[in-house]
Structures are given as C-alpha cells and as structure tokens.
TILUMKE-606216 format. One line per field, with one value per residue (C-alpha): residue number from 1; residue in one letter; chain; x, y, z. Coordinates in Angstrom, 3 decimals. Example, Ala and Ser with C-alpha at 12.3 -4.5 7.8 and 13.67 -1.06 7.14 Angstrom:
lotor	[1:2]
zaro	[a:s]
logu	[A:A]
px	[12.300:13.670]
py	[-4.500:-1.060]
pz	[7.800:7.140]
END
This chain:
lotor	[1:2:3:4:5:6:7:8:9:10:11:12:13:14:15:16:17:18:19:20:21:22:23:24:25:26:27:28:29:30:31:32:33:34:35:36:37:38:39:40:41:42:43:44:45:46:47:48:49:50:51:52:53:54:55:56:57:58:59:60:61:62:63:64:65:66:67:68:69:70:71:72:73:74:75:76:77:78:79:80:81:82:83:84:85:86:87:88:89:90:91:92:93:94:95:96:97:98:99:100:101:102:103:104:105:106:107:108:109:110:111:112:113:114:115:116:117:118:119:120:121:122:123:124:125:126:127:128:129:130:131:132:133:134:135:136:137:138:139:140:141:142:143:144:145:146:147:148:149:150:151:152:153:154:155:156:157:158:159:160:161:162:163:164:165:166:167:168:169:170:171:172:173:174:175:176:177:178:179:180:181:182:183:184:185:186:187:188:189:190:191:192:193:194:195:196:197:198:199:200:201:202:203:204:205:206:207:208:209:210:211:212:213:214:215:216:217:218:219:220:221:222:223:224:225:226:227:228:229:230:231:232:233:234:235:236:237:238:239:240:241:242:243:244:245:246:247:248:249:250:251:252:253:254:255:256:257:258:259:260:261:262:263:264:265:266:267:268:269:270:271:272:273:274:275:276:277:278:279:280:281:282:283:284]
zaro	[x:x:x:x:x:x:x:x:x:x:x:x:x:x:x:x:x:x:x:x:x:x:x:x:x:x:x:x:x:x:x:x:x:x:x:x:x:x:x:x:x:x:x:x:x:x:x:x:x:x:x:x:x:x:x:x:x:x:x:x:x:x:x:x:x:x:x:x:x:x:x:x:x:x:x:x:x:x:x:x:x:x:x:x:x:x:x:x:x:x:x:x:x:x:x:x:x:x:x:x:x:x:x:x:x:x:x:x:x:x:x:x:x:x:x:x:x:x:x:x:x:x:x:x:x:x:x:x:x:x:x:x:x:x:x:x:x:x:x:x:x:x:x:x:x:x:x:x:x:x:x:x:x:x:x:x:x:x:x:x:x:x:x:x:x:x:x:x:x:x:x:x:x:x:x:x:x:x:x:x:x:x:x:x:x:x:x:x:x:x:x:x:x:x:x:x:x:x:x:x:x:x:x:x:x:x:x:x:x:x:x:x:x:x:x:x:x:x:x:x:x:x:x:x:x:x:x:x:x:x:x:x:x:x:x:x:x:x:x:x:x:x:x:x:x:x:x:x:x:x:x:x:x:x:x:x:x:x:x:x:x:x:x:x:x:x:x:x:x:x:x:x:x:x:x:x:x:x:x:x:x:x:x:x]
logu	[A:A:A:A:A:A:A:A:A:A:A:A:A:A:A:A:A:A:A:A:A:A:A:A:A:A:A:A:A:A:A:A:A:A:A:A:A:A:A:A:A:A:A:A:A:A:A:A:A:A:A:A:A:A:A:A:A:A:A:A:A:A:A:A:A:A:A:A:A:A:A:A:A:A:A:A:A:A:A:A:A:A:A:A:A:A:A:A:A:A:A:A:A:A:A:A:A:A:A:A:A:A:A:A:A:A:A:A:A:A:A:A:A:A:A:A:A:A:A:A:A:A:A:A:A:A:A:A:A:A:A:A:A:A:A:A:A:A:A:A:A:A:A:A:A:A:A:A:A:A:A:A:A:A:A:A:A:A:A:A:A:A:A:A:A:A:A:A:A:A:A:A:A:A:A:A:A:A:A:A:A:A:A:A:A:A:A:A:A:A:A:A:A:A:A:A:A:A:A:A:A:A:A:A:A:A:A:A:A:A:A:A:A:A:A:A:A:A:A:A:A:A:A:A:A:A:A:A:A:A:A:A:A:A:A:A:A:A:A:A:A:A:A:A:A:A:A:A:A:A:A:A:A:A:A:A:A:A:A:A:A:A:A:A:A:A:A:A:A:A:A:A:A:A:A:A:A:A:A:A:A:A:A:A]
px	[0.000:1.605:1.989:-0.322:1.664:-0.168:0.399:-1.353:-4.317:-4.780:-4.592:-7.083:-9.733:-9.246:-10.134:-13.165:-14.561:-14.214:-15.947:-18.582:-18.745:-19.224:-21.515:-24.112:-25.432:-26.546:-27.612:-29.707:-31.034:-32.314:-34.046:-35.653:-36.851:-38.904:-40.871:-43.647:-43.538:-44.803:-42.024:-39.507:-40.669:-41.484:-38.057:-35.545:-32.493:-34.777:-35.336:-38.847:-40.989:-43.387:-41.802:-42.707:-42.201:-45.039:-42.549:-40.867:-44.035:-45.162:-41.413:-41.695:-45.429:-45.818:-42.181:-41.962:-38.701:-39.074:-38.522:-36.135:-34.168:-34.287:-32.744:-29.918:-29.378:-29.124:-27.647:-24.990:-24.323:-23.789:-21.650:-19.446:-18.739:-17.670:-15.500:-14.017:-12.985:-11.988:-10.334:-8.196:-7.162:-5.825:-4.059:-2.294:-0.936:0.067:1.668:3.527:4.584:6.876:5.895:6.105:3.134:2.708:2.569:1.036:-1.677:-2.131:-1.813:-4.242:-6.144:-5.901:-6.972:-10.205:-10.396:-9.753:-12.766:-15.899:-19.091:-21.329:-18.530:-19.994:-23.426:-24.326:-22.022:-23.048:-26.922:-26.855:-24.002:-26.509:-29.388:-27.393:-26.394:-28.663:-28.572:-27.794:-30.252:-33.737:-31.905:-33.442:-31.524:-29.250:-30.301:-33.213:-32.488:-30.551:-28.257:-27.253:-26.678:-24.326:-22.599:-21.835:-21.270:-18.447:-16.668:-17.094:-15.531:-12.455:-9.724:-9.978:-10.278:-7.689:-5.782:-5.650:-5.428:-2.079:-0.374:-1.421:-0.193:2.825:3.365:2.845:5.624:6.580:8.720:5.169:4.213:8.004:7.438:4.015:5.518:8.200:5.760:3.823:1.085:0.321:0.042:-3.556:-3.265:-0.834:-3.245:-6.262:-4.989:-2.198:-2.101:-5.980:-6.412:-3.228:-5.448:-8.019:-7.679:-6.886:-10.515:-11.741:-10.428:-11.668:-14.579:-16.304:-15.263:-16.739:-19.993:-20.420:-20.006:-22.349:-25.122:-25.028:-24.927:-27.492:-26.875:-25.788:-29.389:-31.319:-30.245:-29.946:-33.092:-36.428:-38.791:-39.963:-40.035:-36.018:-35.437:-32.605:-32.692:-30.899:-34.059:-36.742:-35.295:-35.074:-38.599:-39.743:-38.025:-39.854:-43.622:-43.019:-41.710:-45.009:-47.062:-45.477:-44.629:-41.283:-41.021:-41.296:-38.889:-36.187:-36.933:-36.121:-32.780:-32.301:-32.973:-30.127:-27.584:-27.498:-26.414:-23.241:-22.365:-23.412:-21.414:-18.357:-18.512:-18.389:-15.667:-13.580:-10.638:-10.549:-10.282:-7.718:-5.309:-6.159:-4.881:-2.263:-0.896:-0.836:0.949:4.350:6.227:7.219]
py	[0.000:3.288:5.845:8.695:11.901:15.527:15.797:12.295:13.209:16.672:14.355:11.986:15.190:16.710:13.706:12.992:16.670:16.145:12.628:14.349:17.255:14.448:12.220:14.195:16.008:12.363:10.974:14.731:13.989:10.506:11.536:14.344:12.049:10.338:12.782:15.046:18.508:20.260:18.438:19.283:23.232:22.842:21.643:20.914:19.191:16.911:12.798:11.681:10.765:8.679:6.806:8.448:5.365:7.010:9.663:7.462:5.729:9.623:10.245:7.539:8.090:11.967:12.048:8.819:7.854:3.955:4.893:7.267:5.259:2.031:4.563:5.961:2.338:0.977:4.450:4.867:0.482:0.557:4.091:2.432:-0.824:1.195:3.524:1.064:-1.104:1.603:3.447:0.025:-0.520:3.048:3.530:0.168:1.244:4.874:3.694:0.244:1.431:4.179:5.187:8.549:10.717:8.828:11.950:14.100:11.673:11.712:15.147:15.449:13.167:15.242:18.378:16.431:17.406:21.256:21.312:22.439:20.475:23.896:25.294:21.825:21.742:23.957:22.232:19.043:19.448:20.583:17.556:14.798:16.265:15.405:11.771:8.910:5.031:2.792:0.336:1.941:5.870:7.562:10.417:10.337:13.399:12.602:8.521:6.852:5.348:9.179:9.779:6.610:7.767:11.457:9.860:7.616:10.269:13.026:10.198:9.029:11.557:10.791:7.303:7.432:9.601:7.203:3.894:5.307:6.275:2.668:0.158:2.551:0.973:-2.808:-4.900:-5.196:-8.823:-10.453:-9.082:-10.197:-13.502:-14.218:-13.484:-15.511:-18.935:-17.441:-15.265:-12.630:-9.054:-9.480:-12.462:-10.717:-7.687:-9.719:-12.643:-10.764:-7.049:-6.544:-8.644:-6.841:-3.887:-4.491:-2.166:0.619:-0.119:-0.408:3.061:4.980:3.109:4.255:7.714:7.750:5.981:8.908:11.492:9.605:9.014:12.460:14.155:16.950:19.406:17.121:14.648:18.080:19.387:16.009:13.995:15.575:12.981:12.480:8.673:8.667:11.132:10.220:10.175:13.745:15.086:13.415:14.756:17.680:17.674:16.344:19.670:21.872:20.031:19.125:22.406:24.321:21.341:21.966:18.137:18.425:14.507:13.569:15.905:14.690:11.539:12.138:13.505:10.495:7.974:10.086:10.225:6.914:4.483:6.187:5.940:2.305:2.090:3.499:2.242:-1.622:-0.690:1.578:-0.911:-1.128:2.527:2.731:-0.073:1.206:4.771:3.909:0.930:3.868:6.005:3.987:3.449:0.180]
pz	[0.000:-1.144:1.541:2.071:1.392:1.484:-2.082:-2.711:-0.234:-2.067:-5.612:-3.929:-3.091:-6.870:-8.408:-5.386:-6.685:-9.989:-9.722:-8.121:-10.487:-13.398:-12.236:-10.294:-13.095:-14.706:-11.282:-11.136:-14.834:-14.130:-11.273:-12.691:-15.592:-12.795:-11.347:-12.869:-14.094:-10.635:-8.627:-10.896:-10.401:-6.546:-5.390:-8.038:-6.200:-4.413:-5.202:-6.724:-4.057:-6.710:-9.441:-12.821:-15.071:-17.167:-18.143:-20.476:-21.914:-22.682:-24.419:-26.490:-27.663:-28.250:-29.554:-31.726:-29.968:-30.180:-34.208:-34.171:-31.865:-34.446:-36.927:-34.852:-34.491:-37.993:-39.576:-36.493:-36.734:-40.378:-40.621:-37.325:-39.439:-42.973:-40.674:-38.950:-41.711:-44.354:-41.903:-40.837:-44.212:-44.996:-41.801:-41.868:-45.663:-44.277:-40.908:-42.183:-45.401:-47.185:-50.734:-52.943:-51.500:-47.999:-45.556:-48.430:-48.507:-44.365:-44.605:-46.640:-44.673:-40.874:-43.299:-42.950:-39.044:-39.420:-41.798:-39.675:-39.916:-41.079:-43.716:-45.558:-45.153:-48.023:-50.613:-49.106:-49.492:-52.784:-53.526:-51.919:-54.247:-57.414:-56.124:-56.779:-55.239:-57.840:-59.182:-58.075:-58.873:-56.060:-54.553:-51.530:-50.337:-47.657:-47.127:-44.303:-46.951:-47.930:-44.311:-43.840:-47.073:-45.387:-41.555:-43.133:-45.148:-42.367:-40.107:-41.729:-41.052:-37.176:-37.224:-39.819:-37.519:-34.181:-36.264:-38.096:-34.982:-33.629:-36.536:-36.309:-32.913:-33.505:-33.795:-37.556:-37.146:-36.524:-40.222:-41.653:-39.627:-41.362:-44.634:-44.404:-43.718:-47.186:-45.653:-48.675:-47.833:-47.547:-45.120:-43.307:-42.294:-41.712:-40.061:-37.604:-37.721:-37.810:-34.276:-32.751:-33.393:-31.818:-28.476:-30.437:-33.130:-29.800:-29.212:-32.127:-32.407:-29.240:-30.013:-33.486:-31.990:-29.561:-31.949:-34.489:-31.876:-31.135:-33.989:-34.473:-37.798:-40.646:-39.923:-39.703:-43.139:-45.049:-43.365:-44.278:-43.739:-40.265:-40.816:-41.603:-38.165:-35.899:-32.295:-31.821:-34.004:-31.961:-29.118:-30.376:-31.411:-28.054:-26.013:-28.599:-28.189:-24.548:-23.715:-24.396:-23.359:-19.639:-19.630:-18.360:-16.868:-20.635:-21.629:-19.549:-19.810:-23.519:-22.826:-20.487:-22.988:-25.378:-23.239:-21.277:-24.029:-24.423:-20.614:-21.040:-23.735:-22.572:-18.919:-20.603:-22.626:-20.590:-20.094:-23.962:-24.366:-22.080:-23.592:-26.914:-26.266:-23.811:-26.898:-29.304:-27.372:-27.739:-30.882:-31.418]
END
C-alpha cells in the first residue's frame, strides 16, 4: 500500500470533486426524468418521491422515440462498421509502409479534421441532391443510406488519424514472420495485424460511436422525412412540443434515454479505451 503523502491526499480530493462534479449532473437527470412537471418546479435538487415510469411511456409516444431510436441504431451500426474497416485498411498502408506521396496523402487526410461540420453543409446538401442510389436511382439526399454515405466520409480523417499512430506501434517482425511462412500481404493484415489492433478499433470506435449518436446538424439538413429522423431530431422535437405542453417529466426523460447508451457504452468498454490509447501512445 503506497503511503499517504499531502500531495497524494490533495490528488485523492481533486479527483473525489471532480468525480462528483461528473456524475451528479446524470444521477440529477435521471431523477428528474422520474418525477412530474410540478415536482420538478417545486423543489428541483430533491429525489422523486413517486416513481414516474409514465414519463418514459409519454417520451416515447408523443415524440416517436421507439422509431427514431431504431434509426440511430441501424444508420450509427452501419456508418461504425464502414469507418471502422476503411479506416483500418488506410491507416495500416500509411503507418507500415513508405511510398512517394505517404505523408502528403495523411496530410491530406488530418486536413479532414480542421474542416468544420457547417462550412460543408451547403455544398453538401446541394451535392446529396445530385447523387442517386444505384439500381432503383433515387436520390441520396433525404435517405438513411445518404446519411451513412456522409457519416463515413465526415468520419475518416480521425479514425484514420488514431489507427495510423497505432499500426505505427505494432511490432513489424510479426508481419516479416508471417511473410516468411507465405502469408500474402492481404493475409498478413487480416490474419495478424488486424487482431493486434483491436484495443486501439476499440479506441476509435467508441469515439466515433459517440459522436455519431449524437450528432445533431448534418441529420437536420440532409433527413427531411420524419419517418427517416434520428434520435438527436426526436429529441429535439420532443423539447420543442413538450416544452409548451409543460410536460417536463417527458422531456427529460427524452434527454435520459439520449444520453445513457453512451455511458453504457463506454462504462463496458472503458478498459478497452484505455489499452487502446495507452498501446498507441508507444512506438514500437
């Protein structure tokens, strides 16, 4: 057991506050999803004395959640997968191998990140309006599959990003080792370098699910159909409607059912993150 020092207790009580500072404002929003609109006026800071359970029912009713959940689901599943494996192949070619154009190419790649989502979203709409789906031609612009399309390219340049500075670090005599029993290249990345990878997919993969889940202005300009809606638009939808309706159990219960997924997410995965961004952190 390491020794208490005053600098170690005075650590200890920064990180106590901070932990504090983090987590009651979800334990604050849960509760607050459970009670009903006059207890949430009458004393704010103080626990539900009857469970509103009806709060969520009313959520998912009057703002369609249940839907717009199944398409934050299948649009944010889909984009995730494309990311992920796109983003694996050209950040294993740019961090394992030295050719004419390599750091122009990455470069041109972290550009990507300085770009801000709005500069875009003119260009972008008018862009999706031209493009069509092959086989039945209907346009992008408006669909879940034009969404994907836009959530993987707006995506690549940071998962590009952490998965270069992570091959980078794997050991390169597994790769020459493989080779040498007759593995081709392709072999060698999918049967040894891809599962080496795996903390730091891990890694960039919950990040890019968090931002995707959560992402409000590129599904607001391109989705126009109410029946295509995200979950950051029905929520969005619900605080307008439940706002003026005074139903302010609903509304939080709304928010609730945003935001706790990702802490799910991220509290089963946390060791993952960790390893993945600690791995990538030394070159090997």
């Amino acid at each position: 057991m390491k020794k208490l020092t005053p600098g170690r207790i005075g650590l200890y009580v920064l990180l106590c506050v901070y932990a504090v500072l983090v987590i009651y404002p979800m334990f604050w929003l849960v509760s607050t999803s459970l009670k009903d609109s006059w207890s949430i006026f009458k004393n704010p800071w103080s626990l539900p004395v009857n469970l509103q359970w009806i709060n969520y029912k009313n959520a998912m009713e009057k703002g369609a959640l249940a839907h717009k959940i199944w398409n934050s689901v299948v649009v944010d599943t889909i984009s995730l997968l494309l990311i992920l494996l796109l983003s694996a192949m050209a950040a294993y070619v740019l961090g394992r191998f030295r050719f004419r154009g390599n750091r122009a190419l990455f470069g041109m790649f972290l550009s990507g990140m300085t770009i801000p989502v709005f500069l875009a979203i003119v260009p972008l709409f008018l862009l999706m309006g031209k493009l069509h789906i092959p086989i039945v031609n209907v346009p992008l612009l408006g669909t879940r599959t034009g969404l994907v399309v836009v959530y993987v390219a707006y995506s690549l340049s940071f998962t590009i990003f952490v998965l270069t500075g992570f091959f980078r670090s794997l050991p390169w005599e597994l790769a020459e080792a493989a080779a040498i029993d007759g593995c081709t290249p392709s072999q060698v990345f999918w049967r040894i370098m891809l599962p080496l990878a795996k903390p730091g997919m891990a890694t960039a993969g919950i990040f890019v699910f968090i931002g995707l889940w959560n992402e409000y202005p590129l599904a607001l300009v391109l989705l126009s159909d109410e029946r295509t809606h995200t979950l950051p638009l029905g929520i969005a939808n619900l605080t307008m409607t439940q706002k003026y309706a005074a139903d302010w159990g609903a509304l939080f219960a709304g928010l609730t059912v945003g935001v706790l997924p990702t802490l799910v997410l991220y509290s089963i995965f946390q060791r993952q993150i960790q390893a993945g961004l600690t791995a990538g952190a030394v070159k090997g």
